[in-house]
Structure formats: C-alpha cells, structure tokens
C-alpha positions in Angstrom: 21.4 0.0 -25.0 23.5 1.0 -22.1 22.3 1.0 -18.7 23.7 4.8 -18.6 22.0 5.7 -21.4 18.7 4.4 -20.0 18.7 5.6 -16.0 17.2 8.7 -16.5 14.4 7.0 -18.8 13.8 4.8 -16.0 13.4 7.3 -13.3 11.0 9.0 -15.1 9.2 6.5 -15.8 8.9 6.0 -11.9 6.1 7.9 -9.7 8.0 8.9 -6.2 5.1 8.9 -3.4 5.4 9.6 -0.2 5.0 12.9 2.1 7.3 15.3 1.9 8.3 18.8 2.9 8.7 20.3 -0.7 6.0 21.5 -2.1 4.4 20.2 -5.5 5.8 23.0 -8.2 5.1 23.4 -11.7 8.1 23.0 -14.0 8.4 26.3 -16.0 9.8 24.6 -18.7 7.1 21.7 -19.1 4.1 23.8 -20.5 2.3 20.6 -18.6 3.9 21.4 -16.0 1.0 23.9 -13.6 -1.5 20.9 -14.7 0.8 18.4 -13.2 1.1 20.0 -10.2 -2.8 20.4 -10.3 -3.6 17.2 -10.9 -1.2 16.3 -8.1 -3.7 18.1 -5.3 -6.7 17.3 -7.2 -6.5 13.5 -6.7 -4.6 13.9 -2.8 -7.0 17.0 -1.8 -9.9 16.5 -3.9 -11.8 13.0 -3.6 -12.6 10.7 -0.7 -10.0 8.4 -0.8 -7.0 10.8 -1.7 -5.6 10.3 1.3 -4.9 7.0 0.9 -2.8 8.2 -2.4 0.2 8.8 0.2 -0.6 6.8 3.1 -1.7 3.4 2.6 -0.9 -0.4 4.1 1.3 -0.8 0.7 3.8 2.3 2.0 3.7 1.2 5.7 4.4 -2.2 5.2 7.3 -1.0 2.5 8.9 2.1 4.7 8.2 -0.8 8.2 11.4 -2.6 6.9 12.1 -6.4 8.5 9.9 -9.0 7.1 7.6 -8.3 4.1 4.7 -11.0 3.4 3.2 -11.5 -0.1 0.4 -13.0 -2.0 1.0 -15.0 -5.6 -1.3 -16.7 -6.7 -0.7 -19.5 -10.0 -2.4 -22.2 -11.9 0.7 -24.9 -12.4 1.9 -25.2 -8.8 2.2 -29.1 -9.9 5.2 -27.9 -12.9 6.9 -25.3 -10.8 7.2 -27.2 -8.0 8.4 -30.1 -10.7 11.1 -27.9 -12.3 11.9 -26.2 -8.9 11.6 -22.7 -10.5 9.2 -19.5 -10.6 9.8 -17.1 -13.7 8.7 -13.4 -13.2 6.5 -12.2 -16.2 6.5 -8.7 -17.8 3.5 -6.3 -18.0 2.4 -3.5 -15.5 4.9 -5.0 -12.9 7.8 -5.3 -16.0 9.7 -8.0 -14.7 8.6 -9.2 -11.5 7.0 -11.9 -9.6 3.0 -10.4 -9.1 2.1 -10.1 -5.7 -0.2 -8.5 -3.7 0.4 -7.6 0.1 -0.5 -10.0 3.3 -1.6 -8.5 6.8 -0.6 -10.9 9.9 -3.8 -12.0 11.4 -3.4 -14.5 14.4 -1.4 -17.8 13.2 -2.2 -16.8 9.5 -2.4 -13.7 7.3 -5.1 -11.3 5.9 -5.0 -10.5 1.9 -5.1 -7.0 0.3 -8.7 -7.7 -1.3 -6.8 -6.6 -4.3 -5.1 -10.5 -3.1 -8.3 -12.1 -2.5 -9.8 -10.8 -5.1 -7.8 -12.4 -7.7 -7.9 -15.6 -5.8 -11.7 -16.3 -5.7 -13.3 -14.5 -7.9 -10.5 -13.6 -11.1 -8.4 -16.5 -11.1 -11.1 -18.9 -11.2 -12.9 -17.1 -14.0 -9.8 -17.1 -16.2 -9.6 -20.9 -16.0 -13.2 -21.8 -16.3 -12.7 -19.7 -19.6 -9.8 -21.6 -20.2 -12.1 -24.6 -20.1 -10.1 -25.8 -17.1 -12.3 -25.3 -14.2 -11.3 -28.5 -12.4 -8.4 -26.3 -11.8 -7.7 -24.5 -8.7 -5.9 -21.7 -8.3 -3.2 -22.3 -5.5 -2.0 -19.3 -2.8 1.8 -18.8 -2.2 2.9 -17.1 0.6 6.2 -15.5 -0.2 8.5 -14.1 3.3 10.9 -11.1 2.0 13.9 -10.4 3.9 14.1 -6.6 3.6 17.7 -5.4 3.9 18.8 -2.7 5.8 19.9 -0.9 2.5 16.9 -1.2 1.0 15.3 1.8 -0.3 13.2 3.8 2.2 11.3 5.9 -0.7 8.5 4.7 -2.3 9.0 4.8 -6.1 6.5 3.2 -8.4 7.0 2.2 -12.1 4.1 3.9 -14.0 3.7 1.5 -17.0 2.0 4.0 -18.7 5.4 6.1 -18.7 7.6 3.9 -20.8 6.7 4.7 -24.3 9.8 6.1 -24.6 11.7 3.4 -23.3 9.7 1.1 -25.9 10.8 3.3 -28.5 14.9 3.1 -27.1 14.9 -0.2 -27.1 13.0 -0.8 -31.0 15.5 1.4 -32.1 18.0 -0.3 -30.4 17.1 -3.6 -31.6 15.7 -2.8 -34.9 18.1 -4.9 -36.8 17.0 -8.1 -35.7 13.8 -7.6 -38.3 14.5 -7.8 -42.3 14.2 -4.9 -44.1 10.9 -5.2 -45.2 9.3 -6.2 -41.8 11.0 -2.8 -40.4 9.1 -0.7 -43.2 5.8 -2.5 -42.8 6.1 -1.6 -38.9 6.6 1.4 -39.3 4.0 2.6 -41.6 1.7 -0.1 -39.6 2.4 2.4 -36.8 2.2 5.9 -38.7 -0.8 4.9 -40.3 -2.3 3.9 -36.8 -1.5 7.8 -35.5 -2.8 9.2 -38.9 -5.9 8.0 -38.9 -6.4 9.2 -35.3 -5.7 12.8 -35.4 -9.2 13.6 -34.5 -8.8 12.0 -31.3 -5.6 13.3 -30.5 -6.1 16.9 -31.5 -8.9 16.9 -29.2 -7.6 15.4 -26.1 -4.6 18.2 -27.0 -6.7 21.1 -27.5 -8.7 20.3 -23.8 -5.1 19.8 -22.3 -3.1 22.5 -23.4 -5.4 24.7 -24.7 -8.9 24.3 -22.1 -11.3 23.8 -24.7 -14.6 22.7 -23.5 -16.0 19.9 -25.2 -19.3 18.0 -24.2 -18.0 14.7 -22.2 -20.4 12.0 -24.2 -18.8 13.2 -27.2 -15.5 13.1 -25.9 -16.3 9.5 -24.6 -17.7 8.3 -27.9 -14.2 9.9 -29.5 -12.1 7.6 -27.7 -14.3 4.6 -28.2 -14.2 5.0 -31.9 -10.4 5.5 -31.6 -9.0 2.5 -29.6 -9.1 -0.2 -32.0 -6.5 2.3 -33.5 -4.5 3.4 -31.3 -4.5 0.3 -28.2 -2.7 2.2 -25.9 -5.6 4.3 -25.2 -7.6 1.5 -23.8 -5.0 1.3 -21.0 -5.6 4.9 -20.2 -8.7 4.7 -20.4 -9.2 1.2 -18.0 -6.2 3.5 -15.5 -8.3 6.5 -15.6 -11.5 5.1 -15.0 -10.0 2.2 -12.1 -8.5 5.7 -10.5 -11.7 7.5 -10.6 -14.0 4.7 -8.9 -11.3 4.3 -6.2 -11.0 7.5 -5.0 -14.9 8.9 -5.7 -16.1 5.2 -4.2 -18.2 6.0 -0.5 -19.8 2.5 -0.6 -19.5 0.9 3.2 -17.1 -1.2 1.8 -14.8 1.1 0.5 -15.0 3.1 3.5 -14.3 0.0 5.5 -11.1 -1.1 3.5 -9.8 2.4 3.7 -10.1 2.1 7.3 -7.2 -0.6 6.8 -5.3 1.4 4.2 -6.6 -0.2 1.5 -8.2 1.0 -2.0 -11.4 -0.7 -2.7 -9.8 -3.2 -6.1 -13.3 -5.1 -6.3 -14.5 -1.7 -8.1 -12.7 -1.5 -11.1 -12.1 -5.2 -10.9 -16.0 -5.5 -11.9 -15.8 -3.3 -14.4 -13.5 -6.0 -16.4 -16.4 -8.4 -15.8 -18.7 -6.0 -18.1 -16.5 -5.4 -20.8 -17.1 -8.7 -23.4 -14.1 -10.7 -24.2 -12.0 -9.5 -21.8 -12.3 -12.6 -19.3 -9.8 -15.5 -20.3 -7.4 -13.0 -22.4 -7.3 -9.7 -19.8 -6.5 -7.6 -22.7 -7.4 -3.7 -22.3 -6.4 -2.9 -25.2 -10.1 -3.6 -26.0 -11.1 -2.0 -22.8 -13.9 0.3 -23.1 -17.5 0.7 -21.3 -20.7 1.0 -23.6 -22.5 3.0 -21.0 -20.8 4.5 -18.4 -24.0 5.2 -16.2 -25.6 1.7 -16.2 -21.9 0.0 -15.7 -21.2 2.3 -12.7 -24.6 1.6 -11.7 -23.9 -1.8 -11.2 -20.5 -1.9 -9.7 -21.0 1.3 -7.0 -24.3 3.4 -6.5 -22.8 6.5 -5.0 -20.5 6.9 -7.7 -22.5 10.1 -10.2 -22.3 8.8 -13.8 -22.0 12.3 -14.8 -19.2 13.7 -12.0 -17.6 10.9 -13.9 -18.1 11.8 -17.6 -16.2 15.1 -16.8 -13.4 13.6 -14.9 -13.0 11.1 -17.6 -12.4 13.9 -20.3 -10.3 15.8 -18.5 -8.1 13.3 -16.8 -8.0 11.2 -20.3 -7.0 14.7 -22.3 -4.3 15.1 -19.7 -2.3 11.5 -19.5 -2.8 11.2 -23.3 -0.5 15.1 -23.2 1.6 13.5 -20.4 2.0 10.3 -21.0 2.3 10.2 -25.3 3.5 13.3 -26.4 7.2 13.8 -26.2 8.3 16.0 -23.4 7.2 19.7 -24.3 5.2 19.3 -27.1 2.3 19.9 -27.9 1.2 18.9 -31.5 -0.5 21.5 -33.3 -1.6 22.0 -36.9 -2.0 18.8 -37.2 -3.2 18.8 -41.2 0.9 20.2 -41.9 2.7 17.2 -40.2 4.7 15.2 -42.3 3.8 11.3 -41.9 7.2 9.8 -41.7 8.4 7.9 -38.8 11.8 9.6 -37.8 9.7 13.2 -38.2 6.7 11.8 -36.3 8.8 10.6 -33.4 10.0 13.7 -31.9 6.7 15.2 -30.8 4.7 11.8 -31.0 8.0 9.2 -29.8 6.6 7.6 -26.6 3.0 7.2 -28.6 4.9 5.4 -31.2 6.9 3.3 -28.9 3.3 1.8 -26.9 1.9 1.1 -30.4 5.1 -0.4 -31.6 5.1 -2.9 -28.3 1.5 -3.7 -28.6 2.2 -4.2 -32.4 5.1 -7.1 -31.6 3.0 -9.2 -30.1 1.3 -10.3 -33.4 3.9 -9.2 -35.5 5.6 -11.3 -38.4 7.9 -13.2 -36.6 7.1 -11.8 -33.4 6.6 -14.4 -30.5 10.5 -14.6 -30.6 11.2 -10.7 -31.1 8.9 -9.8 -28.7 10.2 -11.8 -26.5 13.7 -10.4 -26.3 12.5 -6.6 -26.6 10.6 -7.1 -23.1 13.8 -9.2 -21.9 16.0 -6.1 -22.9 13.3 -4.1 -21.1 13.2 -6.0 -18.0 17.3 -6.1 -17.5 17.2 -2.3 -17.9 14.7 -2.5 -15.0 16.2 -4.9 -12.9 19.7 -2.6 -13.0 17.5 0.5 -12.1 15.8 -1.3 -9.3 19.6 -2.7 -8.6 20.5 0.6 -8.3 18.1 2.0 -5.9 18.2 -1.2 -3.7 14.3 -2.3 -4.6 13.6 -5.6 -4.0 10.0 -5.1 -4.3 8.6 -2.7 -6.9 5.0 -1.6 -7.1 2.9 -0.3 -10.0 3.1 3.2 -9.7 0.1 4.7 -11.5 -2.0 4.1 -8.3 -0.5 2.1 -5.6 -3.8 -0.3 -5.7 -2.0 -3.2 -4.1 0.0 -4.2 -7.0 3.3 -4.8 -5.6 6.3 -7.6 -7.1 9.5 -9.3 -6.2 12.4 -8.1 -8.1 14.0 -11.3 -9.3 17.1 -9.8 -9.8 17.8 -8.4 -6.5 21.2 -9.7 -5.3 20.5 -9.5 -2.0 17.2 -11.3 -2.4 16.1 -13.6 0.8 12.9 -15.0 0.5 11.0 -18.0 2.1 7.6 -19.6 0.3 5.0 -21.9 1.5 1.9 -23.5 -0.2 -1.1 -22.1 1.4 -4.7 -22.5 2.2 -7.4 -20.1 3.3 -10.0 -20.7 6.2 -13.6 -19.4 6.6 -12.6 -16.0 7.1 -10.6 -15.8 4.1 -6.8 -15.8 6.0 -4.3 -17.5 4.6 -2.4 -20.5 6.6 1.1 -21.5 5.5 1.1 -25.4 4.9 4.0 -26.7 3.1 7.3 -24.7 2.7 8.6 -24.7 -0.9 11.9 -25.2 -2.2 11.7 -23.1 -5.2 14.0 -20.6 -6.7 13.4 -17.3 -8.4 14.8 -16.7 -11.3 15.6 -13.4 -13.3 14.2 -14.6 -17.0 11.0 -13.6 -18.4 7.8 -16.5 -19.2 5.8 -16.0 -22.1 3.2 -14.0 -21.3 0.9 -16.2 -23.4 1.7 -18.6 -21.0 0.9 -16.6 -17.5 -2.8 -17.1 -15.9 -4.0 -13.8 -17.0 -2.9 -13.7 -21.0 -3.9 -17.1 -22.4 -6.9 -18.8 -23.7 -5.0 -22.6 -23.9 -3.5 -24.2 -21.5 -0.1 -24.6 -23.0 3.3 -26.1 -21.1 6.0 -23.5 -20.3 9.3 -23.0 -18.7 7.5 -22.5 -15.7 4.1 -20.2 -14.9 4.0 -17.2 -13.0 
C-alpha cells in the first residue's frame, strides 16, 4: 500500500489533544458527529479527573521540548545487552519501544505509577506465571534528545481507530494466503458478525437512535457476545479503564492528579480479577462477572450503578464510532446480504479488527501475521516521519502510555541500567550501549504476550 494512500487513514486514526481556541463542532455530515462533540465535553467537563484529559505530566513533558526521560521495563536484559539490540513490539503503541514517563527527583527520577506499576506489581506477576519468578524485571532509563522540529501538538494513535487500516492492509496483502485459506477467513469473519447482530443492533439503536435499554441487560449482551466478536473486549477493558480514571476520588487518585497523573493502579486491578488474563494479557477475553463487587474492590467511591449507565452508553457509542464505516449506520439488519465485499462497506473497520485478531492463530499465521503488523508499523513509522514524532503515545486516554519511535531519523537517545531505592526513584547505574532498531519482535515473545519463555531476536 502506498504511504499516500494510507496518510489520511493514519491521521484519523490519531486523537489530537491539547487546548485550543476552536471550539469542539459536530460534523454535519457524520450523523455521529453532535455525539462526538458531546462526548468530547462529557469526559473534559463532566467527571473529576477530566481535566487531566488535556493537561497532564505526559503533555508538559512532550510540549517542554529538550530532554525527555523514559521508563522500559524488560525480562532479558542479559540477551539484549548480548546481541546489542532492542526491537520495538506492535500492539496499542504499533511499533514502538513501550515506555512510560520519568519525573527528575534529586540525583534520580520519579515513575509515572502507570511505570512503577508495571515494574513491581505487573511485571513480576507475568513471570511468576511464566514459572520464571527467579526472574527480575530490570528498569531502563532511556534520555530522548527532542529536536527542535519535533512536533509541538500532541497527537495520539487510538488503537481502537485502525480497523480500517487492518482491513487496507489484508486486502493489500491478501495474496500471500492460498485460495482456500482466503475463503475460510473470510466466512470465519462473516460468520463471526452474523451471529452477533443482536449485539450490534443494540449498541446501534442506543447510539444513533437513543433507545433506552436497562444497563445489566446491555452488560450481559456484550458478555455473551465477545467470544465472537474479540474486538469488543478491548472496548469494553478502554471503556471501563476510562471510566474508573476519570470518576476515581480515592486520596490516591486525587494525590496523583495533583502531579498530572491518571490513577493506572485502577484499571490495572481490574486485569488481576478477570481469570486467565495474568501471564497472556489478552483482552480479548476481557470482561467483569460483576461489576459492583469488582469496583468494590478496586475503588469504593466509584457507584456500581453511575457505572452501569456509562458503560452502555459509552460502549453503544465507540462500537458506532469506532466499527461501523464512516456514516453508517446499519439498519434492518435481517435484509443484509452476508458476503464479505457487501459487508465491508458499512461493517469494514469491524471486519478488519476481527480479521487481525484472527491472524494470530490462523493457518499459517505466525509468519503472515507477522508481516501484516510489519506493513502496519512502516505505514506508522512514515506517518510519525512525517509529523516529526519521535515519541508517540496511545491516544485513547493519555494514561502514561507513551513509545520511542524506532524509526525516527533524527533519533538521539542515551540508556542506562537502573535501580530503584526505598522511595521507589530510579538511579541510573550502568549506561548501555544498545541500539534501536525499526523491526518488529514477535509478540509471543514480549513480557506481556507469552506463557513460555522462548529465545528471540531480542525482547522488548
């Protein structure tokens, strides 16, 4: 696919934060478009933590230019170090090295708690799952260079916006399957939306239409429905990680937002309660069995049943926005035609998640998949290329999540082993001589997606 052909895809699939002088307006031609805009004050206006939706230590450190200090955290120090090399890894960061920010603090540096959370308390669950909890995981601190030309916006890729780019690129690479294979994927996929019309129709009649429908039943909807359709557990998991971190007023979450920070630990827990996600961080399989007694034990001022309601209506609304083709809105569902091509212009970047999720285990996938998110980190890495971002964030909350583009020409960098003292700060210890390379690791290799511990080019 050319890069031309793919720009626009890419900025769309990018969430531009920031203040700014315009006002929010709906889009007359989007019939989404006055919910957008809604939405858009709800969550800034609307909730405790809004605020902290355009104004956070993320954006200062990003818009402060000069030096920019980051967190990574990894489980094979011993073979990168060995080969010299550190590979970025796809997921909600596409293509980049995962970071999260650090804070000068005297002679050493403060994490994000997103950062230290994934240090001593995620990290080291993954590998005791692993059954390799003689394993520690070791910080790097990474020193960016930020160039004068670097981007002074803040633009976010929104993961949950690149169905459509999915879909560009399977069509685009099609070929590389047999015949066959391409026919069984996409009936796999048809099938997959067919058999979850109920679902869909309902999260399009609440959207487009305002129907009100009772919130449990809503909930127990989706449940039933995202062992068919995967991508809804990621909406669900974003949608419910947005809600606790904006409605949180525990003294800890007003304490972190105090420094500009989102309180991560919430939503963070809530991947603790959900079985079988520990050692394989899949959300696919994301989904909370009772929402009272879970929120119960992760916040106490967060109302189960403020929740409920925001749940339904936020879910109805991304699943409109986020899988249904620009300006549609699928109606009478009991005429549609199940054929692929015909499905794919109102239901294209639906089909293009499932298809993605559906390469991973695919035929002969581990190499196909491989090159699809390849092809789908290049097209990033020109887009970011373009804009002169050398460190992208995930866009669909700016939580912390923040990554080095490895493809950055201008790229400057320092990294040191690290340790942490009593207080949690990180000390530099032993500069690194490693190199960051622009090719993607297997993700069944990378801390979070694995259940082995397997070699690799080189761990993220």
């Amino acid at each position: 696919m050319d890069f031309t052909d793919s720009y626009e895809s890419w900025a769309d699939a990018h969430t531009f934060f920031g203040a700014s002088l315009v006002p929010v307006l709906p889009d007359p031609d989007d019939p989404l478009g006055a919910q957008k805009a809604a939405w858009t004050d709800r969550l800034a206006l609307g909730t405790p933590n809004g605020h902290l939706l355009h104004r956070n230590a993320l954006f200062d450190s990003l818009a402060a230019g000069g030096k920019l200090h980051l967190l990574h955290v990894t489980h094979a120090l011993e073979k990168i170090s060995r080969d010299g090399v550190l590979y970025p890894s796809g997921g909600c960061l596409v293509g980049s090295i995962y970071c999260a920010p650090l804070t000068a603090a005297g002679s050493g540096f403060r994490p994000h708690n997103l950062g230290s959370y994934v240090l001593t308390r995620e990290a080291p669950a993954f590998l005791a799952k692993i059954g390799r909890a003689d394993h520690q995981p070791i910080p790097l601190v990474f020193e960016l260079d930020l160039p004068s030309q670097a981007y002074q916006g803040l633009a976010g890729v929104d993961y949950l916006r690149l169905g459509s780019i999915h879909l560009a690129i399977y069509t685009h690479l099609e070929y590389l399957l047999s015949k066959g294979e391409r026919h069984q994927l996409r009936e796999t996929v048809v099938s997959r939306v067919k058999n979850s019309t109920a679902f869909l129709a309902l999260a399009a009649a609440i959207a487009y239409r305002g129907a009100v429908v009772e919130p449990a039943d809503f909930l127990r909807q989706l449940d039933a429905t995202i062992p068919r359709l995967p991508i809804l557990g990621y909406l669900f998991f974003e949608a419910l990680s947005e809600y606790v971190m904006l409605h949180s007023m525990s003294p800890r979450t007003r304490r972190l937002a105090e420094l500009g920070e989102f309180n991560n630990w919430l939503y963070k827990e809530l991947l603790f309660a959900v079985p079988g996600m520990i050692g394989r961080f899949d959300l696919a399989k994301f989904h909370v069995p009772d929402l009272a007694v879970t929120l119960a034990k992760v916040d106490r001022t967060l109302d189960p049943v403020s929740a409920a309601t925001y749940l339904t209506d936020r879910i109805s609304h991304l699943v409109a926005a986020r899988l249904f083709a620009p300006g549609q809105a699928p109606d009478r569902w009991r005429h549609t035609k199940w054929e692929f091509d015909g499905l794919a212009a109102q239901l294209g970047p639906l089909l293009g998640h499932l298809i993605h999720r559906e390469l991973r285990t695919f035929g002969r996938s581990p190499d196909f998949y491989f090159y699809f998110d390849q092809v789908k980190a290049l097209q990033a890495w020109n887009y970011w290329n373009h804009l002169d971002i050398p460190a992208p964030f995930n866009g669909t909350i700016p939580k912390g999540e923040i990554g080095i583009n490895p493809a950055y020409p201008d790229l400057r960098y320092r990294v040191w082993r690290a340790e942490a003292d009593e207080a949690g700060n990180l000390h530099p210890t032993e500069q690194l001589d490693l190199t960051v390379t622009p090719r993607l690791v297997d993700l069944r290799s990378t801390l979070m997606r694995t259940n082995q511990w397997a070699a690799s080019p080189a761990l993220a």
